[in-house]
TORKOL-4160 file (C-alpha; in steps of 0.2 Angstrom, whole numbers, padded with zeros to 4 digits, m for minus):
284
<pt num="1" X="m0184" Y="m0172" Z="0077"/>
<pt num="2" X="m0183" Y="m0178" Z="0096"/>
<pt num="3" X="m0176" Y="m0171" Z="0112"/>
<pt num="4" X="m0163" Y="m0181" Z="0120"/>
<pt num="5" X="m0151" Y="m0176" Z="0133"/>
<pt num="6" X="m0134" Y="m0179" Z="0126"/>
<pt num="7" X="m0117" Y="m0183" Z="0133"/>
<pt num="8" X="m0107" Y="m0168" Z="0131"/>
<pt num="9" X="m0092" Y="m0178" Z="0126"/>
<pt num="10" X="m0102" Y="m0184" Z="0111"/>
<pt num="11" X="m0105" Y="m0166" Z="0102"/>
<pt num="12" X="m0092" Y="m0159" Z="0092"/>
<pt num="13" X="m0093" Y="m0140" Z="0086"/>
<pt num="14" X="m0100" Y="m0140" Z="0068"/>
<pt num="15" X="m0089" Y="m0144" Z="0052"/>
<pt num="16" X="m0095" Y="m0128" Z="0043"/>
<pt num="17" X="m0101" Y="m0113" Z="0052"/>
<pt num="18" X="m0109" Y="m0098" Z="0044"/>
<pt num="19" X="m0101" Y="m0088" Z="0057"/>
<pt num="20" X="m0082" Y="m0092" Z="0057"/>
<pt num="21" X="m0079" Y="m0083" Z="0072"/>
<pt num="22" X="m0089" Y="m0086" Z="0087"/>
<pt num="23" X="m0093" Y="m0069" Z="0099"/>
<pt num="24" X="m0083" Y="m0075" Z="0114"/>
<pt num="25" X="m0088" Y="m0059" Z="0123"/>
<pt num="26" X="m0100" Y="m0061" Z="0138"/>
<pt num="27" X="m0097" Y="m0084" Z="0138"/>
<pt num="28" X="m0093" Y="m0082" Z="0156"/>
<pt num="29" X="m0109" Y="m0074" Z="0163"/>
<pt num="30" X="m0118" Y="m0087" Z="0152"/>
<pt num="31" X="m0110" Y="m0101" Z="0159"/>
<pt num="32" X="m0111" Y="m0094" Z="0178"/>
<pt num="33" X="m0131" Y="m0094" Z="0173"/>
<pt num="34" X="m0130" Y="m0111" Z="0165"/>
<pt num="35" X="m0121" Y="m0117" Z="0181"/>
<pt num="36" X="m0137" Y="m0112" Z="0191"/>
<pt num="37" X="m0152" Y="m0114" Z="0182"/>
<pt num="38" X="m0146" Y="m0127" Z="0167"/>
<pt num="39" X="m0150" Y="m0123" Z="0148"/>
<pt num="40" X="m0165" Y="m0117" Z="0146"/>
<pt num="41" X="m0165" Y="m0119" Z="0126"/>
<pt num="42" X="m0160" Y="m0135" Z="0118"/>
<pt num="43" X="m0149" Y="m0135" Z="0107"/>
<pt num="44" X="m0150" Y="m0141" Z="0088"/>
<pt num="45" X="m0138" Y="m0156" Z="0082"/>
<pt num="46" X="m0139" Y="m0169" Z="0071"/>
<pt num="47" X="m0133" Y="m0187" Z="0070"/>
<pt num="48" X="m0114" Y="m0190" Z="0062"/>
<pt num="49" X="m0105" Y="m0207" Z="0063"/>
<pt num="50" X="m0111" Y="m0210" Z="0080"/>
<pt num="51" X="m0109" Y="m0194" Z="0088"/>
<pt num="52" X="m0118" Y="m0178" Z="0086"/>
<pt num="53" X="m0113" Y="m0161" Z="0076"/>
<pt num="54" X="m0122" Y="m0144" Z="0081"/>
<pt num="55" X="m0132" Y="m0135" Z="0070"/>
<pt num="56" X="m0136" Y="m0123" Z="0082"/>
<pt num="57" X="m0132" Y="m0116" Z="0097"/>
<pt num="58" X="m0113" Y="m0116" Z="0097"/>
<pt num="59" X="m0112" Y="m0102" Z="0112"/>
<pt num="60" X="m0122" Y="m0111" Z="0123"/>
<pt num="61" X="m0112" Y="m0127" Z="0119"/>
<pt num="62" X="m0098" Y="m0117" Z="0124"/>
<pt num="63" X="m0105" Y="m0110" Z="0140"/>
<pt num="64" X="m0109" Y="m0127" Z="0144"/>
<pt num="65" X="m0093" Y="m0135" Z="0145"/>
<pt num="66" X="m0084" Y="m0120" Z="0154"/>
<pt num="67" X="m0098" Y="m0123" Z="0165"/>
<pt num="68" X="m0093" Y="m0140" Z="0168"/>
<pt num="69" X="m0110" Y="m0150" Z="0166"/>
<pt num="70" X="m0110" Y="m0168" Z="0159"/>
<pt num="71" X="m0125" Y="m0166" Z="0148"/>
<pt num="72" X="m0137" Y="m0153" Z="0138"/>
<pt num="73" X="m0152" Y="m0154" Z="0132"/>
<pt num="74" X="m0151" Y="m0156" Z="0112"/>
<pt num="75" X="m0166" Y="m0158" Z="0098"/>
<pt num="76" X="m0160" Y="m0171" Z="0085"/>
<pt num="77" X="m0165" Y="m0165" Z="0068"/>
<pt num="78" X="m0163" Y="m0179" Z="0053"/>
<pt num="79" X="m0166" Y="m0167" Z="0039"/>
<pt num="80" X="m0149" Y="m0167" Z="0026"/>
<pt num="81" X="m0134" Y="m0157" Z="0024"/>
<pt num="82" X="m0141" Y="m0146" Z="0009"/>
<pt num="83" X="m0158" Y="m0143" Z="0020"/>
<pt num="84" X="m0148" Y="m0138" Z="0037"/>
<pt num="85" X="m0136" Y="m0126" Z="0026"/>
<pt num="86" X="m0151" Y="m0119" Z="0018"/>
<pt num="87" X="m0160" Y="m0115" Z="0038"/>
<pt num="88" X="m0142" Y="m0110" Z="0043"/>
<pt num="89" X="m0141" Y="m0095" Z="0027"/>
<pt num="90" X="m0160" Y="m0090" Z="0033"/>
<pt num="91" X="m0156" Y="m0091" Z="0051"/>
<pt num="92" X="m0139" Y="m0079" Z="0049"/>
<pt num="93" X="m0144" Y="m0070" Z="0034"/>
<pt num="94" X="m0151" Y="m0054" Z="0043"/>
<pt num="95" X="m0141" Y="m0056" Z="0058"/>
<pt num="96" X="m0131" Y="m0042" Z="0060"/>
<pt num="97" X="m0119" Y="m0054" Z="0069"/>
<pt num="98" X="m0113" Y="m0058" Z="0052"/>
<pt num="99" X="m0101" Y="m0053" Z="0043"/>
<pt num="100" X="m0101" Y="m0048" Z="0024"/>
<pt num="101" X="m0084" Y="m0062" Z="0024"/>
<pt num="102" X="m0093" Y="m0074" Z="0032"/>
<pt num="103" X="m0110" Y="m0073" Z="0021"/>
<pt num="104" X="m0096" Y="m0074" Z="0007"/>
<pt num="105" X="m0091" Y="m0091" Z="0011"/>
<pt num="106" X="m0108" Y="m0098" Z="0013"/>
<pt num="107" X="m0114" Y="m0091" Z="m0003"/>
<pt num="108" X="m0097" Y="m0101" Z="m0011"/>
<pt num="109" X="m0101" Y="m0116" Z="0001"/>
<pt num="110" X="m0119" Y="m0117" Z="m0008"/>
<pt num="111" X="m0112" Y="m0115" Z="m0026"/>
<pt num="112" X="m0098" Y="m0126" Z="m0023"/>
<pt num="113" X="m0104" Y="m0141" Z="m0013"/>
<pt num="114" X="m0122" Y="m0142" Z="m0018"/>
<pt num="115" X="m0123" Y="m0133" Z="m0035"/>
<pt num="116" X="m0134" Y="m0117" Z="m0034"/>
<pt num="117" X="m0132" Y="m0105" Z="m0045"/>
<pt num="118" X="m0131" Y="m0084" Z="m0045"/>
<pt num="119" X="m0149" Y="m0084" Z="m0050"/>
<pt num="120" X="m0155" Y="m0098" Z="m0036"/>
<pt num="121" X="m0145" Y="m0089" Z="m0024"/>
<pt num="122" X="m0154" Y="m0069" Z="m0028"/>
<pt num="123" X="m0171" Y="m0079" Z="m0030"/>
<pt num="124" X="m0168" Y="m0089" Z="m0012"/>
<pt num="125" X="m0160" Y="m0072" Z="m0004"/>
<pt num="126" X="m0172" Y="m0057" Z="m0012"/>
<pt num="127" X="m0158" Y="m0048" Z="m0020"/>
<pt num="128" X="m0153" Y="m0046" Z="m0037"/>
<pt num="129" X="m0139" Y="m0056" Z="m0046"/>
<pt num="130" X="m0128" Y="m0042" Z="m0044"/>
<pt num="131" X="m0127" Y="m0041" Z="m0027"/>
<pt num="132" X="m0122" Y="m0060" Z="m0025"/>
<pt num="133" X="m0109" Y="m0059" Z="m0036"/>
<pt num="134" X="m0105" Y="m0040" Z="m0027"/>
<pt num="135" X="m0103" Y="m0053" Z="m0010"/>
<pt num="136" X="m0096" Y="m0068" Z="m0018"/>
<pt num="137" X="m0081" Y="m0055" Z="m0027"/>
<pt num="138" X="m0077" Y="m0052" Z="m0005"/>
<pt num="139" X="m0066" Y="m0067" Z="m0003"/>
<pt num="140" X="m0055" Y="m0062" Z="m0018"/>
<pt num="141" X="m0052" Y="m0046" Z="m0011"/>
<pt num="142" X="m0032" Y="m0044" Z="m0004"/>
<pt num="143" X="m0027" Y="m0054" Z="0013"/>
<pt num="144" X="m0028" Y="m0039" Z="0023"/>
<pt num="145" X="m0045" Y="m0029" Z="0016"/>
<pt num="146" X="m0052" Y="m0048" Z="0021"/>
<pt num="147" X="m0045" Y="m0048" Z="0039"/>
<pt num="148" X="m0050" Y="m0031" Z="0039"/>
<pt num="149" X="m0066" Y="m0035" Z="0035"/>
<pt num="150" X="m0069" Y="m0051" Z="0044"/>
<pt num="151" X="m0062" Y="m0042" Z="0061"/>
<pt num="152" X="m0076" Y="m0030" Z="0060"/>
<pt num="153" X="m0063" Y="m0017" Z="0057"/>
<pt num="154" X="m0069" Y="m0009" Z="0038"/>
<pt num="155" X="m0083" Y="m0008" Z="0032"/>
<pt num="156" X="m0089" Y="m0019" Z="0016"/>
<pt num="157" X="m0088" Y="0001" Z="0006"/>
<pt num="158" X="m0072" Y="0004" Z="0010"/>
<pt num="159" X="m0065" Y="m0013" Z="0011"/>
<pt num="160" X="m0073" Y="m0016" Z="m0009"/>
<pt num="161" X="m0063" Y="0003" Z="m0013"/>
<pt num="162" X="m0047" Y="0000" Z="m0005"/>
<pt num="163" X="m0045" Y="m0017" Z="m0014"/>
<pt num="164" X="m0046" Y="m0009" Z="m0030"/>
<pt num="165" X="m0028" Y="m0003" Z="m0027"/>
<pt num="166" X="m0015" Y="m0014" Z="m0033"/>
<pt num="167" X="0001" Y="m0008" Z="m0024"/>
<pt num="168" X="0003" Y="m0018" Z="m0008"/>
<pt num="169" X="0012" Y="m0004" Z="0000"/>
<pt num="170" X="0001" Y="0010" Z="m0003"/>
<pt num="171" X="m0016" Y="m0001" Z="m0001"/>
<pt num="172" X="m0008" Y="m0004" Z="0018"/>
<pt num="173" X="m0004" Y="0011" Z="0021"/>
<pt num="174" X="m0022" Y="0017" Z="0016"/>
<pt num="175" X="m0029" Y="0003" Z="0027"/>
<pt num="176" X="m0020" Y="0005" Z="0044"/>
<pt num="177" X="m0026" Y="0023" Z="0042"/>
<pt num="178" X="m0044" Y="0020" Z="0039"/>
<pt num="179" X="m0044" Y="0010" Z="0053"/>
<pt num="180" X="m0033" Y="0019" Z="0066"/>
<pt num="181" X="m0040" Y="0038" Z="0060"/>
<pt num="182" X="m0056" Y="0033" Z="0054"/>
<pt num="183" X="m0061" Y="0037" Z="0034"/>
<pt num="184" X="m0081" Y="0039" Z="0026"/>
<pt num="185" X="m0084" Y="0032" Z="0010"/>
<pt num="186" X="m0081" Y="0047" Z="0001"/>
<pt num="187" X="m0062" Y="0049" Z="0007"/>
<pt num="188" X="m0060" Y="0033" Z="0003"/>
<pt num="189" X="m0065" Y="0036" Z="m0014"/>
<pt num="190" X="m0054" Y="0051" Z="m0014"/>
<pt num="191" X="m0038" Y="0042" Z="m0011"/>
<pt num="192" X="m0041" Y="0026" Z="m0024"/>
<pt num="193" X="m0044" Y="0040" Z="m0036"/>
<pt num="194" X="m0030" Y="0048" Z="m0033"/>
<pt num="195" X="m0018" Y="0033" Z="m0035"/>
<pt num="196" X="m0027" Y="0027" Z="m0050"/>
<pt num="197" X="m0024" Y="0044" Z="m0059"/>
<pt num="198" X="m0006" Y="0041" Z="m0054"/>
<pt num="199" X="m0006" Y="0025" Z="m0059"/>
<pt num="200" X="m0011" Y="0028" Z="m0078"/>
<pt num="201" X="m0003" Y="0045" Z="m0079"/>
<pt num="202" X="0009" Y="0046" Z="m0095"/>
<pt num="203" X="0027" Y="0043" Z="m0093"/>
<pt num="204" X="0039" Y="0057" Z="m0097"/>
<pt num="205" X="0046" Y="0055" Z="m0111"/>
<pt num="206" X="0065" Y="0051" Z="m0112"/>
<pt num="207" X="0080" Y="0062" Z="m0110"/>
<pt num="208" X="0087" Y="0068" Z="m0124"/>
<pt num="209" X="0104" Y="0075" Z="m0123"/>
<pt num="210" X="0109" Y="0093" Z="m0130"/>
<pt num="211" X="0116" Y="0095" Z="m0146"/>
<pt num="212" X="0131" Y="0103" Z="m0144"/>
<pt num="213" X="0133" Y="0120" Z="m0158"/>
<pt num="214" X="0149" Y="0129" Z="m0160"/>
<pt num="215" X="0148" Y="0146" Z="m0161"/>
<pt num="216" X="0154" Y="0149" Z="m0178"/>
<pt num="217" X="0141" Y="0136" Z="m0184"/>
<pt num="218" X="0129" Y="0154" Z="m0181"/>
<pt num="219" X="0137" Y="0171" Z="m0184"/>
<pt num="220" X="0128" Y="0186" Z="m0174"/>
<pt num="221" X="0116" Y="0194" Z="m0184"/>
<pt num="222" X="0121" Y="0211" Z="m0191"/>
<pt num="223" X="0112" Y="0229" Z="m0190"/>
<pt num="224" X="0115" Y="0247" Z="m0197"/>
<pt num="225" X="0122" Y="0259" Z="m0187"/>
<pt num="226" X="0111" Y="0274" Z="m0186"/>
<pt num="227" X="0125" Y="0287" Z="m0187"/>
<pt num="228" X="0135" Y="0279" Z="m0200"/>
<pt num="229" X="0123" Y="0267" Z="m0209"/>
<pt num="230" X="0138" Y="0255" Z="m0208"/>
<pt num="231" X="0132" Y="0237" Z="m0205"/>
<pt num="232" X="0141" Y="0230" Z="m0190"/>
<pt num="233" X="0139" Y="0214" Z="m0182"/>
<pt num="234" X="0125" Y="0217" Z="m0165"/>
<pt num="235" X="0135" Y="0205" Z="m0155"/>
<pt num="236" X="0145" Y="0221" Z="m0155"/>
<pt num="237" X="0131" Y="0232" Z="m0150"/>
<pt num="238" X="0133" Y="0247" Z="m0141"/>
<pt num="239" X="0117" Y="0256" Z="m0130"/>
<pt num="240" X="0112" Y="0272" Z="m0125"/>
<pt num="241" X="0097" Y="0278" Z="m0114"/>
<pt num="242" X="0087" Y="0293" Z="m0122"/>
<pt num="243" X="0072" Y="0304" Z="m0116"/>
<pt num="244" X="0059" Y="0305" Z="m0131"/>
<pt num="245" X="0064" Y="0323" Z="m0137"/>
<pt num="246" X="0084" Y="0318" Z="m0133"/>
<pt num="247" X="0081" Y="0305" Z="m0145"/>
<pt num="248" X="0072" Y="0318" Z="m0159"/>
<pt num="249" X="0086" Y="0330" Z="m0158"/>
<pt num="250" X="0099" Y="0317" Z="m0159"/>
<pt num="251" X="0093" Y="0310" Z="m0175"/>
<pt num="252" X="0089" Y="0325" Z="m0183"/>
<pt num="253" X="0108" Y="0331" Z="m0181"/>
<pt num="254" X="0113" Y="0316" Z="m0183"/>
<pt num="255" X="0118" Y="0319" Z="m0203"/>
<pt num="256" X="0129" Y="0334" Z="m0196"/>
<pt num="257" X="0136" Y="0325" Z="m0180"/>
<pt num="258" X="0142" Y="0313" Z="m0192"/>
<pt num="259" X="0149" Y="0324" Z="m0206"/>
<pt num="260" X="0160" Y="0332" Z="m0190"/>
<pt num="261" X="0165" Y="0314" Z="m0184"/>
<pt num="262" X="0172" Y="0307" Z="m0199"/>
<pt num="263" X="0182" Y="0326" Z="m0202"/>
<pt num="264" X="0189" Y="0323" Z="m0185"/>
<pt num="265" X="0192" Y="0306" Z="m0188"/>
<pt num="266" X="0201" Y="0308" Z="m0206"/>
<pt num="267" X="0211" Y="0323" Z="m0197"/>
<pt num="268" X="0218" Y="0310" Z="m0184"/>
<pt num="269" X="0224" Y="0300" Z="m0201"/>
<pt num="270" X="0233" Y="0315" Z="m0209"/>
<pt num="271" X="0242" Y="0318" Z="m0192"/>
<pt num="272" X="0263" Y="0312" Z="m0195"/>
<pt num="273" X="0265" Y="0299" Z="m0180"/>
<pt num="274" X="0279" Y="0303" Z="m0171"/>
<pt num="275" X="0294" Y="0295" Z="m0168"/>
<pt num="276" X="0299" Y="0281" Z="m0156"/>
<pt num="277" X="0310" Y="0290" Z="m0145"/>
<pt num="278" X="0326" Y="0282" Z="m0144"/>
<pt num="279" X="0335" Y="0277" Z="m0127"/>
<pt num="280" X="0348" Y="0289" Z="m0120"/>
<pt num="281" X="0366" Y="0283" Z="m0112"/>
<pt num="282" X="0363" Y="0275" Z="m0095"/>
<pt num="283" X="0368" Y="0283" Z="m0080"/>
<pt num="284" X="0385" Y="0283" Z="m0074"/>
């Protein structure tokens, strides 16, 4: 490793950064101080087909060519990729600049590019295995749960519940209200239960049409009059409201009631009908 004062013409921003998006906020009051007192800490780069790539200090790099300045002072590190990737994971890993999107990516850059394994990676980290594969599952999460997350906008909690809901429509709808009304966890929860549950409930079963039944196809039932005992059909039922004692009297005189109905009734018989009267002369 050496300090050299580079050409700042020469650096390029790195190929592969754990942070993928750079905190622009506050550049211009770093690059007003870098105009009056220079760069007071190096920057760290390393050689690349003749020109030099930073491995850290991207702000200040930044600052320094809004500022104007021709040259910053640099430390030239030789170690290899896999080595610098390695001090870039440890340098970011606890930063609370980084986001669980961007820790993702590193974690696949390592397995990808150089090899490691879960088990290296929760050994190298502290963590268990399940929580690396917990962060390496992030980057296959829907489009807009990762924007979400990578903007700072959800948290890893509900970014990790929203995505379990499959509908497109309905997971947005539930994002752009997370982040515009605010949601905890446990309403988050709420609301991918309650799709799931809608999701998996039964479908009704199918409409059957109605059998059409014609009326003959089910006569009435029949009952016995209680004054006559004659069976009748009940479609022809007649009824009557009764107090309790009404009721007692009428059946125990019913017998007689009934003896008097039918002498009346066979009187009405006997009777001659009379005769249709015949039509008399018009009128003159």
């Amino acid at each position: 490793m050496r300090l050299e004062e580079i050409s700042i013409d020469l650096i390029d921003e790195p190929e592969y950064d754990v942070r993928d998006t750079i905190m622009r906020e506050g550049l211009e009051e770093l690059a007003n101080s870098i105009k009056q007192v220079g760069v007071l800490k190096p920057i760290r780069v390393f050689e690349r087909d003749g020109r030099y790539e930073i491995e850290d200090g991207h702000r200040r790099y930044l600052a320094s060519k809004m500022a104007g300045i021709p040259t910053i002072p640099c430390l030239v590190i030789d170690s290899p990729a896999k080595e610098r990737d390695l001090k870039k994971l440890h340098a970011n890993l606890f930063s609370e600049d980084l986001t669980p999107i961007e820790l993702s990516r590193t974690l696949h850059h390592l397995i990808d590019d150089y090899g490691y394994t879960q088990q290296e990676l929760a050994q190298l980290m502290g963590k268990s295995q399940g929580r690396i594969s917990q962060i390496l599952s992030l980057t296959r999460l829907p489009e807009d749960i990762v924007e979400a997350m990578e903007d700072r906008k959800i948290s890893e909690h509900i970014g990790r519940a929203l995505g379990q809901i499959t509908d497109d429509s309905k997971r947005q709808y539930y994002l752009r209200y997370a982040i515009d009304g605010g949601a905890t966890i446990d309403t988050v929860r709420g609301w991918v239960a309650r799709e799931k549950a809608a999701e998996t409930a039964p479908e009704p079963p199918p409409e059957v049409p109605p059998v059409e039944v014609k009326p003959e196809e089910y006569p009435a039932p029949k009952g016995r009059c209680s004054c006559c005992r004659k069976d009748f059909q009940l479609d022809h039922l007649m009824i009557m409201k009764f107090c309790g004692e009404c009721y007692t009297d009428l059946r125990n005189i019913m017998p007689e009631l009934y003896k008097a109905m039918k002498m009346e009734r066979q009187g009405r018989e006997e009777q001659p009908k009379p005769e249709p009267e015949q039509e008399g002369e018009p009128w003159p």
